[in-house]
C-alpha positions as CSV (number, residue, x, y, z in Angstrom):
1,X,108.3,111.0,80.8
2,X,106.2,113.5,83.2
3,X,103.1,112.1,85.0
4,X,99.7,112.5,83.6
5,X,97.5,115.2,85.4
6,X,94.1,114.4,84.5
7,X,92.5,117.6,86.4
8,X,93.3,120.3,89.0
9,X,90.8,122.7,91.1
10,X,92.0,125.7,93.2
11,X,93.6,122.9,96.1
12,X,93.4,119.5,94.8
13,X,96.0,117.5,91.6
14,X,95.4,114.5,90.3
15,X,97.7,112.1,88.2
16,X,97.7,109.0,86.6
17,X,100.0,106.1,87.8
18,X,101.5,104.2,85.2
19,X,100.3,100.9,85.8
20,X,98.6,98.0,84.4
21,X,95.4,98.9,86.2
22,X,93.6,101.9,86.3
23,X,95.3,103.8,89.3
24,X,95.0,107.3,90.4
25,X,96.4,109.6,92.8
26,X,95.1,112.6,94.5
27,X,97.7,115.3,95.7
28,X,96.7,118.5,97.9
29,X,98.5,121.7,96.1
30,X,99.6,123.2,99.8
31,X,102.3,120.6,101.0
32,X,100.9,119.3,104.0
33,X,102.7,116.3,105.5
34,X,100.3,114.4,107.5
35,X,96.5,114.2,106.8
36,X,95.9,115.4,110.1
37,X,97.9,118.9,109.3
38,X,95.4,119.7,106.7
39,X,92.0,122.2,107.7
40,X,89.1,119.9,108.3
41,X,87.4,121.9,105.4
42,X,90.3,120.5,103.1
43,X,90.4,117.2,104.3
44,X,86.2,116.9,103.5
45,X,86.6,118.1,100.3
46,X,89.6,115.3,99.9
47,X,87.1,112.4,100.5
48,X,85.0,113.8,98.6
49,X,87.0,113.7,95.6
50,X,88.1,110.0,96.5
51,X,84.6,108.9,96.9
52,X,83.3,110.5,93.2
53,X,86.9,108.7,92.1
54,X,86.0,105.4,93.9
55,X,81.9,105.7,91.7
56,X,83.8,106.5,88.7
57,X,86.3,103.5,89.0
58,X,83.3,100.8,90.6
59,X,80.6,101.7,87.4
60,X,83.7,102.0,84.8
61,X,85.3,99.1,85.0
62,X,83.5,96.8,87.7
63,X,87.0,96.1,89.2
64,X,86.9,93.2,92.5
65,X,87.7,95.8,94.6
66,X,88.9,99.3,94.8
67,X,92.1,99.8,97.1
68,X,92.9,103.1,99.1
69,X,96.5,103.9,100.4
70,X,98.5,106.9,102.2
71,X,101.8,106.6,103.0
72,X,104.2,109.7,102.1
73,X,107.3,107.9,103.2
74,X,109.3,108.6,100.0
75,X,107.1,111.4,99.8
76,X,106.4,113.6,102.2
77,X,103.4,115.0,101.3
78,X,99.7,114.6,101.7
79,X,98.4,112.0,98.4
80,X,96.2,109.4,98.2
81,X,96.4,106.7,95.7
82,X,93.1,104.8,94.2
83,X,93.4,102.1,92.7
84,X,91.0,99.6,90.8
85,X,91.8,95.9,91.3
86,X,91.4,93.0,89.1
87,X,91.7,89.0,90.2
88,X,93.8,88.8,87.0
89,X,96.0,91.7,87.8
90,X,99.5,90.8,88.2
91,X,99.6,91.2,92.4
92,X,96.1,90.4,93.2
93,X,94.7,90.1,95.8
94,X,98.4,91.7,97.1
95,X,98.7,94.9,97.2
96,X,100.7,96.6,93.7
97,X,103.7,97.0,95.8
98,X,104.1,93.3,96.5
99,X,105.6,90.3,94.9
100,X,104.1,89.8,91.6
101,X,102.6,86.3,90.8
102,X,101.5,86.5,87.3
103,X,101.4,88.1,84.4
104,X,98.1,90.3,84.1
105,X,95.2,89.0,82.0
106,X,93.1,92.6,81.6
107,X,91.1,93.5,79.0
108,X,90.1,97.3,80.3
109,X,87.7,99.8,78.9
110,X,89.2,102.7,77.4
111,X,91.4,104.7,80.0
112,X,90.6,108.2,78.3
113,X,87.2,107.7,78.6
114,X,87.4,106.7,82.2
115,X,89.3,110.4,82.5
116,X,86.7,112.5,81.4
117,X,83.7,110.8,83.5
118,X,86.4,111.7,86.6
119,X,86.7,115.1,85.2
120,X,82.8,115.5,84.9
121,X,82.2,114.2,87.7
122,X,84.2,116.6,89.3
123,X,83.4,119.7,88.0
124,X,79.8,118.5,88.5
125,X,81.0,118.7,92.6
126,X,82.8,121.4,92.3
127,X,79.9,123.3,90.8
128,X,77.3,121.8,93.4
């Protein structure tokens, strides 16, 4: 089963994670290996798609927190994952890649709906 793209602009990807919680990731299209390789211009317009991500996630689903992480180890190539945290998430207050503790006790909003307010959101920036 391929990954979920949920929109793409002229430089930027983004995916869905499968996951228990809502958790995205943002991929440049030019294969840059280290954030600091990327043009400045590029690397703006990369935060700026994580913040409208980060806005989206906080006044969707009022997670506890929202976690940030960029490693490329496995995969060389500039991506960020965003991902919404729950105290009843299965790894919380871990980090998804930990040991689990429990079994997850969500009851999320809609995930497709979530999608389009990203997508909005984005074209909205993209247009402004």
């Amino acid at each position: 089963m391929g990954r979920l793209r949920i929109y793409e602009d002229d430089n930027f990807f983004i995916e869905k994670e499968e996951s228990e919680i809502p958790w995205l990731k943002i991929f440049t299209k030019e294969l840059y290996k280290e954030l600091g390789d990327m043009p400045k211009e590029l690397r703006k317009q990369l935060f700026e798609i994580f913040d409208i991500i980060e806005d989206e996630m906080k006044k969707y689903y009022n997670p506890a927190k929202i976690n940030m992480a960029s490693f490329g180890n496995m995969l060389p190539h500039v991506h960020l994952h965003v991902m919404a945290r729950f105290e009843k998430d299965s790894y919380f207050p871990n980090p998804m890649w930990d040991e689990k503790l429990r079994e997850a006790d969500l009851d999320l909003a809609d995930e497709e709906e979530f999608y389009k307010r990203v997508v909005e959101a984005l074209k909205q920036f993209s247009l402004g």
